[in-house]
N, C-alpha and C positions, 0 to 999 in steps of 0.2 A: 224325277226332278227335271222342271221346264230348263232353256235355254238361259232362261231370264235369271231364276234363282242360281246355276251354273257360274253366270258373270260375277253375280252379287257376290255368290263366295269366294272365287279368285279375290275379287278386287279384298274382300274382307279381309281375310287369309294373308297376304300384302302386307297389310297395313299394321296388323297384329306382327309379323315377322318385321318390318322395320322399327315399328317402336320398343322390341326388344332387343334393338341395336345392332342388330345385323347389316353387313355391309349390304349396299343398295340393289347391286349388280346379283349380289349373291340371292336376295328374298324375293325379286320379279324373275329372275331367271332358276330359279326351283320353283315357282308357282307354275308359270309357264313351263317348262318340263314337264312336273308331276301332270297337271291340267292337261294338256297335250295328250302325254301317253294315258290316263285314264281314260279320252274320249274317244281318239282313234288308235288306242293298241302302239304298235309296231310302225305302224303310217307317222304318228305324230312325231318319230325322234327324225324324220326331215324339214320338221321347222326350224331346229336350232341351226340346219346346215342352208337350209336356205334363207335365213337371216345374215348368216357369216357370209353367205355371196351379196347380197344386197350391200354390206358393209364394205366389203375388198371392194363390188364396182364401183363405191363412189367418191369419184375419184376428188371434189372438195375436201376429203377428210384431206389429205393430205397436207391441207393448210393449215390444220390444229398444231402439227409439233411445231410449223415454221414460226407460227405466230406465240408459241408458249417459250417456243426458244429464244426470239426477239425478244418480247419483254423482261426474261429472265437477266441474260446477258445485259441489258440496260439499267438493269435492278442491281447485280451483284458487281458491276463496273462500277456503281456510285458516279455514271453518267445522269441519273434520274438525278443524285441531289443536287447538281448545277442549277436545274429547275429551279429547288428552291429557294438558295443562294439569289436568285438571278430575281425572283419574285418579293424575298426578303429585301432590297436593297431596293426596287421600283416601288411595290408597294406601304412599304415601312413609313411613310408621313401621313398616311390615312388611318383615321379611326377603324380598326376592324380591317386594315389594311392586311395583315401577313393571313387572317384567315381566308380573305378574298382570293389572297396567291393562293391560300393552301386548295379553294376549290379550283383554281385553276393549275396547280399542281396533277391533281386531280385527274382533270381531263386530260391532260396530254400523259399520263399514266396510263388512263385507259384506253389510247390511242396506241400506247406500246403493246401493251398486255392483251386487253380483253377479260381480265379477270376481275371481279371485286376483289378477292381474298389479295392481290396484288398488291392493290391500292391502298389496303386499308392496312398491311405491314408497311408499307413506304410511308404512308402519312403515320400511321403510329411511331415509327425508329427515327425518321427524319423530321418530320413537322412539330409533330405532340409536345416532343420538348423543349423546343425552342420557342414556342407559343404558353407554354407553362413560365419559363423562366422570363419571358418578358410580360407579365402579368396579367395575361390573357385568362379569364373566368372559366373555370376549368370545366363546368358545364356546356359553355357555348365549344369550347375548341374539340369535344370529346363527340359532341355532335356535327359539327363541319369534318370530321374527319370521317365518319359514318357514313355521313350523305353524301359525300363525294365520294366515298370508294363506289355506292351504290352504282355511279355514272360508269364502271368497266362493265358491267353486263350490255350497253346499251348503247355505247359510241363505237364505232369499228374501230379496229378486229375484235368483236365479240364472240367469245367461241359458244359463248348459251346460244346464238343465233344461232352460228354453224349447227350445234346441234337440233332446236328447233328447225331448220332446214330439210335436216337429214331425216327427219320423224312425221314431217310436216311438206316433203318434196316439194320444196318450195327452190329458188335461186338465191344463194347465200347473197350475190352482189345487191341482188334490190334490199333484200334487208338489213344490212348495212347502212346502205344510204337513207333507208326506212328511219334506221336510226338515231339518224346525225341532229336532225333537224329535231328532235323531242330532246336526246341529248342534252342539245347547246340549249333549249328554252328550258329543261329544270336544272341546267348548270347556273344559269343569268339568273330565275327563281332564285335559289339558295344566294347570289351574291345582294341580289337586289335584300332581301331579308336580313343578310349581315349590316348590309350598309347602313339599314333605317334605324337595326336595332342599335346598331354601334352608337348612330349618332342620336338614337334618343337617351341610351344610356352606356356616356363614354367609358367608365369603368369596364364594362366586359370586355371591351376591344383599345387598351390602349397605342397611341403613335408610339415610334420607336425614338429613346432620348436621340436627342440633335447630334452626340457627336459620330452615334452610329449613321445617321441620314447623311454627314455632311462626305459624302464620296465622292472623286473625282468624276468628271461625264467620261473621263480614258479608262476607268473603273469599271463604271456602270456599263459602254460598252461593251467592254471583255466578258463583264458576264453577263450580259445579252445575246452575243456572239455565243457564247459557254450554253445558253438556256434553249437556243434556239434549236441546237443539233437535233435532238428528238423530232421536232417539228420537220427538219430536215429530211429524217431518217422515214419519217412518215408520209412524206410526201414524196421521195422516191420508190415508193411503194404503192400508192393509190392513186396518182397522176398517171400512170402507164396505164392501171386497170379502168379508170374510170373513161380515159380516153380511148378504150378497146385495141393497146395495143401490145398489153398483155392478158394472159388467163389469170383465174386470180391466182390458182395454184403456184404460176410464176412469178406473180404479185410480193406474196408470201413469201417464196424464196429470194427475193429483189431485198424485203426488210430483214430477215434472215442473214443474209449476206453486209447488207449494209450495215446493221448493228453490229454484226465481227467486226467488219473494217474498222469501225468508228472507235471500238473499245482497244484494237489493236494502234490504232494513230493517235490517241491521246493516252498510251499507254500502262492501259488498265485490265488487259488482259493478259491474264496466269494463268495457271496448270489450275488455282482450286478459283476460279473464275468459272472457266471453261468446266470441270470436273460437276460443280454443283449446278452449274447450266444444265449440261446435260444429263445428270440423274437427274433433276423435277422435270426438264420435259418428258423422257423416258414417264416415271413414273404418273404425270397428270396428264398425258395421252395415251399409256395403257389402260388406267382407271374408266376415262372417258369410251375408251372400245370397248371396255366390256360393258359398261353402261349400256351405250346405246344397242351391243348385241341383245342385251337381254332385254329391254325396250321395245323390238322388233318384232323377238320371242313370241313374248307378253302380248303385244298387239295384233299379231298372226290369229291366237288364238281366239282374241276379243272379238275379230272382224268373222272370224268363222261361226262362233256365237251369236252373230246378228247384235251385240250387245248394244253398238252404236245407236240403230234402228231400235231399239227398247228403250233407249233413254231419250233422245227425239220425240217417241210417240207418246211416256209418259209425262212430257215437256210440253207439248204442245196440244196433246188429242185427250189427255185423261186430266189436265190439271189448267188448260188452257191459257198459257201463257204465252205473250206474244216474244220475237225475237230479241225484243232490246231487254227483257223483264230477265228469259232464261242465258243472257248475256253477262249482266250483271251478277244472277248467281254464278257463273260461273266463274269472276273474280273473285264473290265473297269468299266461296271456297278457296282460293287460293290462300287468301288472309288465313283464314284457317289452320292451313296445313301448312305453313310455313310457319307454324308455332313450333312445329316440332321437325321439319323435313327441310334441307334446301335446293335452291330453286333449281338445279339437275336433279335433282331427283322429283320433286313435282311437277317438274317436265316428264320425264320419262313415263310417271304413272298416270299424269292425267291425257297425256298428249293422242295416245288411243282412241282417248274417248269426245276429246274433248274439240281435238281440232276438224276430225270429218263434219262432227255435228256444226264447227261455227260454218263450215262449207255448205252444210245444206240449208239453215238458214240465209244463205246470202250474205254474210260477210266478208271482205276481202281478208284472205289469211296470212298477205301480208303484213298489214293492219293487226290484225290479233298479234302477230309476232310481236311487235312492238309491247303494246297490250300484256301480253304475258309478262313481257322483261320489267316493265315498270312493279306491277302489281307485286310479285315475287319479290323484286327488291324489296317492296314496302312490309310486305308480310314478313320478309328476311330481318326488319328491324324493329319489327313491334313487337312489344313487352306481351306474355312474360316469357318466353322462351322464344323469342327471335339469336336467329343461329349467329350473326352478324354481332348483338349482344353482350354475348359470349368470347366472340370471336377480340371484341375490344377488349372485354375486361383480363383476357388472356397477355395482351400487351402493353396494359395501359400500365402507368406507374401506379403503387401503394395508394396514398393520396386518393386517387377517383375510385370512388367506391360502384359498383352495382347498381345503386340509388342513383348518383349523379348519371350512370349511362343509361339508366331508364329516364331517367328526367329531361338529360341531353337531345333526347331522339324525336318528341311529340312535334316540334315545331317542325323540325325538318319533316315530319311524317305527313303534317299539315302540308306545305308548301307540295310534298309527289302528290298528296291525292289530288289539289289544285292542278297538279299537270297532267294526270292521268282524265282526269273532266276535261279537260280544254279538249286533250285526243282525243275522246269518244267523241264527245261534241264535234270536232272538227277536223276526220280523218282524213284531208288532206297537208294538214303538217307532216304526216308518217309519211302520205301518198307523191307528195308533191317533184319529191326529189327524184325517186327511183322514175315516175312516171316523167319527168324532164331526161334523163340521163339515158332511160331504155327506149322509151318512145317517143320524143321531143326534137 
């Protein structure tokens, strides 16, 4: 059996063990394994220990539990719903007005966290309902809560970057900033689309009755003042790093620390505050380690297969396609596989293969970073098995059926692919920033 058919079957082998539900970490790291030790014997059980050193030395992980513990703590303080309070009350006399907050709800969510799965529990427990009961078209509100949670993979502190990072030895801090600026233009996208649709048909998005609007400006300050903390909290955290006058590691621990404070002096931190804080980040930063151990695994053995180098040449020298054509598939496939996988794990499995090769055609791979995050969210929410989907109909009320969450989603699916074209089209909105902040 050549090298080539070797890959083929790992990767195949893979894919058959995930889709009969196996945890992720567990079916790339038993491929890797077995695969390892059947080629080199005794030799190959030093890749799993030489993946675990690659992992201990690098020392950005370390920013994952800061930044899972920040957002948690922000979450289970009911600090986040000040936010919305604070957007309810500003935006409430516009048509389509609270869903507008809800996507900027949104973003400064994903400025806590870094997580989708975050975002899209906070707008589902806090927004959803209160956008139902004020007689907000439960199509449109089921989809503004979808596509904004999308925006936590892709605004900083993204931990999918961190991990694309770690897989892709790339500089967490440029992809971050990589990210800000795509971000904010499909945050404005999705408002801009609420706005139009609200106002060509006001029924989806009604204003809020007068005597809720009519609040004092001593009011509406305080919870302005109340909405802003996050933005605070965020900013005492990435003003020092971006100014280089912290690491980001210390960055991390700066928000860390800030978000205890903050939940401690508006007196919202408890024993089951703190308790359920720290069991999710425990638990979604041990998940994440063994992920990306076996990722490394996996990819040890891919690069010793030459597999990279076979998929290249049947790209380019057997099927002859130029770089922007074998670019492209390699998004469609993400669409793909994000029918059934989500986007850590089709990071983990295509990342192997997927990122030397954008390196050797010439693409900048911090650029792809971005690139990946978008595509994955969109495949994360398109029918019929998008994991995100699921993930609503898991939280939504009776009422929203399946159907409206499939129906909810295609506009907004429209408006990412619109911003995913602009990026490729015009890879310095990703570049523009990192390349101002690192070499400017």
């Amino acid at each position: 059996m050549s090298y080539d058919q070797i890959a083929f079957f790992m990767f195949s082998s893979m894919m058959l063990m995930l889709m009969t539900g196996q945890r992720v970490f567990a079916a790339i790291g038993a491929i890797a394994a077995i695969s390892a030790l059947a080629l080199w014997g005794t030799g190959g059980s030093n890749l799993p220990f030489s993946a675990a050193m690659k992992l201990m030395n690098w020392y950005p992980l370390l920013t994952l539990p800061m930044f899972i513990f920040m957002g948690y703590i922000l979450s289970e303080s009911k600090i986040a719903d000040d936010l919305y309070r604070m957007f309810h009350v500003w935006m409430g006399p516009i048509h389509g007005g609270l869903a507008i907050g809800t996507i900027g709800l949104m973003v400064l969510v994903s400025a806590m966290n870094g997580l989708s799965v975050a975002g899209m529990a906070i707008g589902a427990t806090i927004a959803l309902p209160e956008l139902l009961r004020r007689g907000y078209d439960k199509r449109m509100v089921t989809g503004v809560i979808q596509a904004g949670s999308s925006l936590g993979i892709l605004v900083p502190p993204s931990v999918v970057l961190v991990l694309y990072a770690m897989i892709a030895r790339q500089p967490v801090g440029q992809l971050w900033l990589a990210g800000v600026l795509p971000g904010l233009i499909m945050a404005g996208l999705f408002i801009l689309y609420i706005a139009i649709r609200c106002r060509l048909q006001p029924e989806l998005g009604p204003v809020l009755p007068l005597e809720e609007r009519q609040v004092s400006l001593t009011v509406k300050l305080r919870l302005l003042r109340a909405g802003i903390l996050p933005l605070v909290i965020f900013a005492s955290m990435m003003v020092p790093f971006i100014n280089g006058w912290t690491s980001l590691v210390e960055s991390s621990a700066i928000g860390a620390m800030a978000a205890f404070g903050a939940a401690i002096v508006k007196g919202r931190m408890s024993m089951r505050v703190l308790d359920v804080s720290v069991r999710q980040t425990l638990a979604i930063s041990c998940m994440f380690m063994w992920i990306i151990l076996a990722a490394l695994g996996f990819g040890a053995v891919f690069d010793g297969l030459g597999a990279v180098q076979a998929i290249e040449n049947l790209f380019t020298d057997q099927l002859g396609l130029n770089p922007w054509m074998i670019l492209i598939l390699m998004q469609l496939s993400f669409l793909v596989m994000g029918t059934f996988l989500d986007d850590t794990a089709m990071l983990v499995i295509v990342a192997p293969l997927y990122v030397p090769l954008v390196g050797a055609l010439g693409f900048d791979l911090i650029w792809y970073g971005v690139l990946y995050t978008i595509t994955t969210q969109i495949a994360y929410m398109t029918p019929p098995f998008g994991y995100n989907l699921f993930l609503m109909r898991a939280m939504a009320p009776p009422e929203i059926t399946l159907r409206d969450i499939y129906g909810s989603i295609l506009p907004f699916v429209l408006v990412m692919l619109l911003a995913l074209t602009l990026i490729m089209m015009f890879p310095q909105i990703a570049l523009w920033l990192p390349d101002y902040i690192y070499n400017g």
